[in-house]
C-alpha positions as CSV (number, residue, x, y, z in Angstrom):
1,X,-41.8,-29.2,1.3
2,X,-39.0,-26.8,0.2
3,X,-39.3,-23.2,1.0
4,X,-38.1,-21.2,-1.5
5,X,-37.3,-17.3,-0.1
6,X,-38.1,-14.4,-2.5
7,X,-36.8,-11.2,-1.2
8,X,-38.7,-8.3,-2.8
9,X,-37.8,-4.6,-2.0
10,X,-39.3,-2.1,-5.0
11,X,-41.9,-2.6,-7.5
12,X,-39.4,-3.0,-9.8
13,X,-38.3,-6.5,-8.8
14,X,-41.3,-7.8,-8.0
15,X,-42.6,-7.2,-11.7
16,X,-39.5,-9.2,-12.4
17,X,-40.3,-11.4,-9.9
18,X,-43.7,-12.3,-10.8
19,X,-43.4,-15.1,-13.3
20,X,-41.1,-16.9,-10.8
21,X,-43.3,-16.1,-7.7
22,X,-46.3,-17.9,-9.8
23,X,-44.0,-21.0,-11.2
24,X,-43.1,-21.8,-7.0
25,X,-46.9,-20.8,-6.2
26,X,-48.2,-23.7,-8.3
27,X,-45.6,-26.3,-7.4
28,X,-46.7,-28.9,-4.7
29,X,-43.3,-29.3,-3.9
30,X,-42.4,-25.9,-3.4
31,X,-43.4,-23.2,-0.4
32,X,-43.3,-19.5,-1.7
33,X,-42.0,-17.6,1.7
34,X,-41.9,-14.1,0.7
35,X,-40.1,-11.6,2.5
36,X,-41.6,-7.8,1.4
37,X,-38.9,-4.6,2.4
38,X,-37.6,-1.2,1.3
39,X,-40.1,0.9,-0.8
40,X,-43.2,-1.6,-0.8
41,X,-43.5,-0.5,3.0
42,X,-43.2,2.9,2.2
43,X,-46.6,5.3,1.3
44,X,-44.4,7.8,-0.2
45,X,-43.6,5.2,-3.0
46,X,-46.8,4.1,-3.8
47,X,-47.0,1.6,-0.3
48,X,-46.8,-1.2,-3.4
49,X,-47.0,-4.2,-0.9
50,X,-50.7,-3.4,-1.5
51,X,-50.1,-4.9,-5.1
52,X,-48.8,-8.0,-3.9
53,X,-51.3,-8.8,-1.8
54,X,-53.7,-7.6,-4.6
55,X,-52.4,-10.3,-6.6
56,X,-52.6,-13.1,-4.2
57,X,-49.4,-13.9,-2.7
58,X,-49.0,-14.2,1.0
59,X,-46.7,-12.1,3.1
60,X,-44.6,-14.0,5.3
61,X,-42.5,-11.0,6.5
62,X,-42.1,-7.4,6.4
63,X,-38.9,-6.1,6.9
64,X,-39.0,-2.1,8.1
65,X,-35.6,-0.8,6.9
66,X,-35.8,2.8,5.1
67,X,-35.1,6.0,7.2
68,X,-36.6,9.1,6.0
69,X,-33.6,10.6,4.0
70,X,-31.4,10.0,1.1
71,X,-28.4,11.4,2.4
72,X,-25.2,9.1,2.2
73,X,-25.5,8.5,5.9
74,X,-29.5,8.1,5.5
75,X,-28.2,5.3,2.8
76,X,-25.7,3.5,5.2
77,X,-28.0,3.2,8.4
78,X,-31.1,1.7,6.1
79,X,-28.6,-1.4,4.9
80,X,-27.6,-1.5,8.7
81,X,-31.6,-1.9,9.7
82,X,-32.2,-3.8,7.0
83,X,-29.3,-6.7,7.8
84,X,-30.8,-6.9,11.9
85,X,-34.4,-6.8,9.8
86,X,-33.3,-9.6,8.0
87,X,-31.7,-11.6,10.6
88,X,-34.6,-11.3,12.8
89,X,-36.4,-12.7,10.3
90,X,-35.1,-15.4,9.6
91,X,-34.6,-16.3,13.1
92,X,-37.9,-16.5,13.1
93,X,-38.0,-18.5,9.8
94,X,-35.3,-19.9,8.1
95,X,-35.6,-20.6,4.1
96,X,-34.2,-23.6,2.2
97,X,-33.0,-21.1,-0.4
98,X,-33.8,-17.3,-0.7
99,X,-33.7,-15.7,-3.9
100,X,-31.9,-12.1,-4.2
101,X,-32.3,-10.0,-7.9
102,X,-29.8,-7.5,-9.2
103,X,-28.1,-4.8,-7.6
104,X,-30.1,-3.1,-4.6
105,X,-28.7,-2.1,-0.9
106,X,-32.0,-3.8,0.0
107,X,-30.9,-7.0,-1.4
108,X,-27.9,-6.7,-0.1
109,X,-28.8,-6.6,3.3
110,X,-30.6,-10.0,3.4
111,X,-28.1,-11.6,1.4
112,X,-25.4,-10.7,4.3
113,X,-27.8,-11.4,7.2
114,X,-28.5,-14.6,5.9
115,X,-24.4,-15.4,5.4
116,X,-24.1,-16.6,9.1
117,X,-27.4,-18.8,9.1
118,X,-26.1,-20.4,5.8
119,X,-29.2,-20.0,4.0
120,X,-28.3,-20.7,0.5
121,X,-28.3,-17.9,-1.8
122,X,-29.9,-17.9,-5.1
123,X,-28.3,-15.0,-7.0
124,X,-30.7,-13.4,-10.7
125,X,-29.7,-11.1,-13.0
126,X,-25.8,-11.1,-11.8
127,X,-22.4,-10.7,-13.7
128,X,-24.2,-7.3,-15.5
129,X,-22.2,-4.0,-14.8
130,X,-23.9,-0.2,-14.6
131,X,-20.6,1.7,-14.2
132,X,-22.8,5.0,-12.5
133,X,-23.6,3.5,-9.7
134,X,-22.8,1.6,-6.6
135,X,-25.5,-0.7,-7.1
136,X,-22.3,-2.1,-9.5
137,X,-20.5,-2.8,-6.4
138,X,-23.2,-4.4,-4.8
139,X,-24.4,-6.6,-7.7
140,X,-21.0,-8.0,-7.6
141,X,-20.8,-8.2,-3.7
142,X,-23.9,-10.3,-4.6
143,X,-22.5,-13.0,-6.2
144,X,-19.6,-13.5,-3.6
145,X,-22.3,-14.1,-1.4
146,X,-24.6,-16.4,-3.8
147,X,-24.2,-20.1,-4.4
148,X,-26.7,-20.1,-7.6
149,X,-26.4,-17.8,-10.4
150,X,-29.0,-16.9,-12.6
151,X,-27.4,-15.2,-16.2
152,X,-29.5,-12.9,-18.3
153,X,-27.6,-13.6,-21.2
154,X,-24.4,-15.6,-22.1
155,X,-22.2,-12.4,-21.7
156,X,-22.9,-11.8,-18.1
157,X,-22.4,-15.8,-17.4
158,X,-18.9,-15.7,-18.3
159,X,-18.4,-12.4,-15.8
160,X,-19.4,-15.0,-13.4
161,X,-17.1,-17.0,-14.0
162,X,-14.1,-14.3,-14.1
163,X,-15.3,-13.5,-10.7
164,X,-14.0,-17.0,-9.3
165,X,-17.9,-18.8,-9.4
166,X,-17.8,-22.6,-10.2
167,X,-19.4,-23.4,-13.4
168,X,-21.9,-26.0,-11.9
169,X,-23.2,-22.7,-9.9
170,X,-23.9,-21.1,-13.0
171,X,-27.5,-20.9,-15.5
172,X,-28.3,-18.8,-18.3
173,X,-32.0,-17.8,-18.1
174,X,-32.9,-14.8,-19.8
175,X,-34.9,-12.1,-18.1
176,X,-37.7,-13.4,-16.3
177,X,-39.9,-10.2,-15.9
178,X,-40.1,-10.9,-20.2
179,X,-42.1,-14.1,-19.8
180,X,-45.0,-11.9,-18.4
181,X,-45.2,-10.5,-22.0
182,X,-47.1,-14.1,-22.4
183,X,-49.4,-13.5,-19.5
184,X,-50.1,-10.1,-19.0
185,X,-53.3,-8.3,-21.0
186,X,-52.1,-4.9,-23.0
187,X,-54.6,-2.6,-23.6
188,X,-54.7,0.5,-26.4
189,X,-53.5,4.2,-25.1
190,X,-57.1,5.4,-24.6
191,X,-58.1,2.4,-22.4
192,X,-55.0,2.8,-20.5
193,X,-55.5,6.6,-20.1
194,X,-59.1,5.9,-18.7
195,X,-57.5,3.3,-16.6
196,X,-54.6,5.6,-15.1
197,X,-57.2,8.4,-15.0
198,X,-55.1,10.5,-17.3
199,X,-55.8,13.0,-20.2
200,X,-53.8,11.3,-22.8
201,X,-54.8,11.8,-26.7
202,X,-51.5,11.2,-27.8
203,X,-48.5,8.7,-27.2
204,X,-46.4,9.8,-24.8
205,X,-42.8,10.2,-23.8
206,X,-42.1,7.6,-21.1
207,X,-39.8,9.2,-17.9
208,X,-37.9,7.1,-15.7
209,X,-34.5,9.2,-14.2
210,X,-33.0,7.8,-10.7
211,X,-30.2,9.6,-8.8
212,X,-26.8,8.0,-10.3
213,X,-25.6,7.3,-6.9
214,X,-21.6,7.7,-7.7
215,X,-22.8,11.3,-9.2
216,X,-24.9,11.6,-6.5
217,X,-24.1,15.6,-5.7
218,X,-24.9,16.1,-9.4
219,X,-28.5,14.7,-9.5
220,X,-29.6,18.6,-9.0
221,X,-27.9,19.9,-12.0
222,X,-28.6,16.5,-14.2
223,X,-32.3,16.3,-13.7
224,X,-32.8,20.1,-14.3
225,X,-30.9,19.6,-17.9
226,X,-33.4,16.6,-18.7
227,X,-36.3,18.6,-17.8
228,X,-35.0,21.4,-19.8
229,X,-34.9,19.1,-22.5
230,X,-38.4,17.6,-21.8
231,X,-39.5,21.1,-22.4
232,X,-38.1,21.4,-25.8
233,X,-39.8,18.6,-27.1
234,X,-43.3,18.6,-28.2
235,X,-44.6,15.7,-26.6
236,X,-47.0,14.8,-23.4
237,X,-44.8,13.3,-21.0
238,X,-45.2,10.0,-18.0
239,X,-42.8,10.2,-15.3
240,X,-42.7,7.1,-13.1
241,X,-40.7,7.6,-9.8
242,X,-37.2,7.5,-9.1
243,X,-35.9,5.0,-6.6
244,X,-35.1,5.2,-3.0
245,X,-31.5,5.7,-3.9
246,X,-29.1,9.1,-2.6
247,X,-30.8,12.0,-3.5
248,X,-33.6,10.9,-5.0
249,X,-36.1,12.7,-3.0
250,X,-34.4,15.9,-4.6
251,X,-35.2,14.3,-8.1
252,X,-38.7,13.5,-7.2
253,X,-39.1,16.7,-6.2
254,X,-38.0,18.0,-8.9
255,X,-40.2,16.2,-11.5
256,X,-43.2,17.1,-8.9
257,X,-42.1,20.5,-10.2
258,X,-42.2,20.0,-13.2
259,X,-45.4,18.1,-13.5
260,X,-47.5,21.4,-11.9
261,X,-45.9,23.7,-14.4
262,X,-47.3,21.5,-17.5
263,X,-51.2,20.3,-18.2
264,X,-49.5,17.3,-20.4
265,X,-46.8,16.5,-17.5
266,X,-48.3,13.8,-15.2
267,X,-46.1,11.6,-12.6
268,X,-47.4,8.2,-11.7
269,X,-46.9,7.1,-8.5
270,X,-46.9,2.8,-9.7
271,X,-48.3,1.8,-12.8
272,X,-47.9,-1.8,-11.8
273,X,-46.7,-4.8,-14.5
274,X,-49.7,-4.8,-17.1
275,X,-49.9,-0.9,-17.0
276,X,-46.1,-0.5,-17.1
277,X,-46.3,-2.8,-20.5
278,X,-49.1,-1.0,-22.0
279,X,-47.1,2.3,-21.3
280,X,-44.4,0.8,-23.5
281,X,-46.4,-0.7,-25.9
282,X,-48.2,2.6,-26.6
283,X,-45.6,4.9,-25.8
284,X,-43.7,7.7,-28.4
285,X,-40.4,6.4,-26.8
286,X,-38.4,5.8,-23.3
287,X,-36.1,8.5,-21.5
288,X,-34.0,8.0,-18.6
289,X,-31.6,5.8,-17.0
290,X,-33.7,2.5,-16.2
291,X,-32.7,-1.0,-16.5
292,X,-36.0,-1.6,-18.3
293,X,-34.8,0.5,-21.0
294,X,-32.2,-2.0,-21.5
295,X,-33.9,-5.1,-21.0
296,X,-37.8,-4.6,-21.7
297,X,-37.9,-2.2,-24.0
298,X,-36.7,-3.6,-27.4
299,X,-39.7,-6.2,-26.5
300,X,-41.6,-3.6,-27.4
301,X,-39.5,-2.1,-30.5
302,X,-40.1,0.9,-28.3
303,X,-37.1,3.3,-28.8
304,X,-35.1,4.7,-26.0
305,X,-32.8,7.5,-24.9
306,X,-30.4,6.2,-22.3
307,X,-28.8,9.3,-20.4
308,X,-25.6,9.4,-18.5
309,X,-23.6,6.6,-16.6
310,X,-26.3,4.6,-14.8
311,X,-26.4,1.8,-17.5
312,X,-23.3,2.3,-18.8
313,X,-21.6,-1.5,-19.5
314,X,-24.6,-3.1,-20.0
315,X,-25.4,-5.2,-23.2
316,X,-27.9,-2.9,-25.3
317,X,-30.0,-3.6,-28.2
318,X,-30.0,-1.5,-30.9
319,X,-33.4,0.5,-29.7
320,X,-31.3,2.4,-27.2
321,X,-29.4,6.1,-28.2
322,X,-26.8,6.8,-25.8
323,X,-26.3,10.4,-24.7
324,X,-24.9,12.7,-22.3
325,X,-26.7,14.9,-20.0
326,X,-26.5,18.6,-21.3
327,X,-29.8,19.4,-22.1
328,X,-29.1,19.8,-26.4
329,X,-27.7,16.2,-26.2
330,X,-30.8,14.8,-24.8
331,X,-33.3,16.6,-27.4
332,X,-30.9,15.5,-30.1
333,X,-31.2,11.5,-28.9
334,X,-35.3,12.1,-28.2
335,X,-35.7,13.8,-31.7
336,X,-33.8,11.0,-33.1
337,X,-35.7,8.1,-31.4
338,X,-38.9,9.3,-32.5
339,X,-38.1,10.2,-36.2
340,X,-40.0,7.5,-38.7
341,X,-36.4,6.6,-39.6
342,X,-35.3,5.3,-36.4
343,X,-38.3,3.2,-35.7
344,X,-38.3,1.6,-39.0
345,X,-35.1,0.3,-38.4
346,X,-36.5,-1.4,-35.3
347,X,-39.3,-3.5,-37.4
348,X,-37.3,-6.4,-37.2
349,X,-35.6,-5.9,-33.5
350,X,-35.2,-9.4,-31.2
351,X,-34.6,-8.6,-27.9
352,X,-31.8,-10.8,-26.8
353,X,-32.8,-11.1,-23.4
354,X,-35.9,-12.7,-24.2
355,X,-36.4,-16.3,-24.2
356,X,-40.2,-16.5,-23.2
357,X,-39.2,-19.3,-20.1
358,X,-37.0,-17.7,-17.4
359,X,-38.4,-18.6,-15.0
360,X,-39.5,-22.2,-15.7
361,X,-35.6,-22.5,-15.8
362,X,-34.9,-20.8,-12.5
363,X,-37.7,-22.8,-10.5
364,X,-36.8,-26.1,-11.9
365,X,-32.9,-25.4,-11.0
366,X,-34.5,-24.6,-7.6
367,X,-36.4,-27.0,-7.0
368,X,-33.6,-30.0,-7.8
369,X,-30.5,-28.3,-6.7
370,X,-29.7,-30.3,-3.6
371,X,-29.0,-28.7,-0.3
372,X,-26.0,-29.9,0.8
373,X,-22.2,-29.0,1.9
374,X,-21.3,-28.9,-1.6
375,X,-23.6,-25.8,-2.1
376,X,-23.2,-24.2,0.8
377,X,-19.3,-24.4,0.7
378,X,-17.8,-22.2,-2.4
379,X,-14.9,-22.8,-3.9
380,X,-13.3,-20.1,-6.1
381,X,-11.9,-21.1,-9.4
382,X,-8.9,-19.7,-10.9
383,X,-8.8,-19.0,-14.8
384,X,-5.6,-20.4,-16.8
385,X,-3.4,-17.6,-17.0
386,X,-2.8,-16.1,-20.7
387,X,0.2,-17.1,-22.3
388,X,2.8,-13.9,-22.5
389,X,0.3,-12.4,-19.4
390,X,2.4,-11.7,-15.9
391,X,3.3,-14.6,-14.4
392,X,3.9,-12.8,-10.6
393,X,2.6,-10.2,-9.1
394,X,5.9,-8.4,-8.8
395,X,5.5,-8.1,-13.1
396,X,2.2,-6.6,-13.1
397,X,3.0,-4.2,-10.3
């Protein structure tokens, strides 16, 4: 059998995860080895590995890697315990293929532990661009390391293949956390609020703000002006919270705040995949800076108010105001988003990242790839140079 390596490190990937976790389950060729890190492992975010054993998957390792801070240095020294996590894991075990998704220092670290075993590395969601934050770096870092590209959409295939990555290398997928929109049961707003155990009569305002981790000395003064604005808008409000990222203990502390100064403020510790979609489904509209703004919302014609630099560079349907972070900016956007006129316009919204089989495509790619010098060794490709463009690098210097 082939054993296909997930690498899971936040609840946020694994509800992107989950469609492709359940396509290698069911295969008798395939053997799901699933290696659980970062914020699953840690109570103060919910201690989610919880859910994946809930749901039936097997853990074949845990990989301890967060220290308690958020500093810069806190940061650095998690990737370094996550990469001698990694490599002790898969010592222990060694994968045919290990799948990696998007941008986190989590990731990161197993996809450069597993460099020197060349494990091959099965890169999703790469070639996208959030200009706020290093996770922009790493994403790209990513790919160099990766020998199987997954594209969300067309766009971010032909990054790929600016950054040097062979064509064969390369598949457009979609988003795979949108074929659970098939699979996973929605339920009305008072059902949900029973379920959540929260006093919701009325659609909320959905919250998700993380640290933007090349601002990261402003998160202080940018989560106090969203907060301010949060207060101008009459409106119950959901936080979900931020990630482990630099400084966002100070934002979660912040929203904690918050939350005990207002009866119609609650913060939810993890709503899980069906919960997270029925929040969307039933929700007033989105705020924040999360990728699931970008890429689930508009699945849900669910307007949203994208603050700040996180996202910025990223492909964005027409659900989703920009806006900057003073506070009068951010009511302006929300007051927008919820207006009758602005969600009219959305009657008729396809979300371009959707195509319903994601991860049908990335199994099956997978499964047949074969494992052999050819994938392990990369080659880089050069692009034809433009005519007119420099020809030396003396010209463009």
């Amino acid at each position: 059998m082939r054993a296909i390596g997930v690498v899971t490190v936040a609840r946020s990937d694994y509800g992107i995860y989950l469609s492709i976790l359940r396509q290698i389950a069911r295969r008798p060729g395939l053997r799901l080895h699933l290696f659980v890190s970062g914020m699953h492992l840690a109570p103060e975010f919910g201690l989610t590995v919880r859910t994946i054993e809930a749901d039936g998957f097997e853990v074949a390792d845990r990989i301890e890697m967060l220290v308690s801070s958020d500093t810069p240095e806190g940061i650095s020294k998690s990737m370094g315990l996550g990469t001698i996590g990694f490599a002790q894991a898969f010592a222990r075990s060694r994968p045919d293929l290990l799948c990696v998704l998007g941008d986190r220092f989590e990731m990161h670290a197993a996809a450069v532990a597993a460099l020197p075993f060349r494990i091959p590395v099965a890169h999703i969601h790469g070639g996208e661009i959030t200009e706020g934050a290093i996770d922009n770096a790493l994403r790209h870092s990513l790919t160099r390391l990766s020998h199987l590209h997954f594209a969300s959409l067309p766009e971010y295939a032909r990054r790929l293949l600016q950054m040097g990555e062979e064509p064969w290398r390369i598949t457009v997928s979609g988003a795979p956390s949108l074929d659970n929109l098939a699979s996973v049961e929605r339920v009305g707003l008072s059902e949900l609020a029973a379920s959540l155990d929260l006093p919701l009569t009325r659609p909320p305002l959905l919250v998700t703000f993380h640290p933007v981790t090349l601002e990261y000395d402003q998160a202080d003064a940018q989560v106090a002006e969203l907060l301010h604005a949060l207060r101008a808008v009459d409106a119950p409000v959901v936080f979900t919270l931020p990630n482990a990222d630099t400084s966002g203990r100070l934002v979660a502390r912040r929203i904690a705040e918050f939350v005990r100064s207002r009866q119609d403020a609650f913060l939810v510790e993890n709503l899980g995949t069906g919960a997270y979609f029925s929040m969307m489904a039933n929700a007033l509209a989105m705020v924040g800076n999360s990728s699931s703004g970008i890429i689930e919302a508009a699945s849900f014609r669910l307007p949203v108010v994208d603050i700040g630099s996180r996202q910025r560079g990223r492909v964005k349907p027409v659900n989703v105001i920009e806006c900057g972070y003073p506070r009068e900016e951010i009511v302006g956007a929300i007051r927008r988003a919820v207006s009758e006129e602005f969600r009219k316009r959305l009657d008729a919204l396809v979300n371009p990242y959707e195509t319903g089989h994601a991860a049908e495509v990335i199994v099956d790619r997978l499964e047949a790839v074969d494992l052999d010098e050819r994938l392990v060794v990369k080659r880089f490709i050069d692009l034809p140079v433009p005519v007119g463009a420099p020809a030396t690098f003396d010209e463009v210097a």
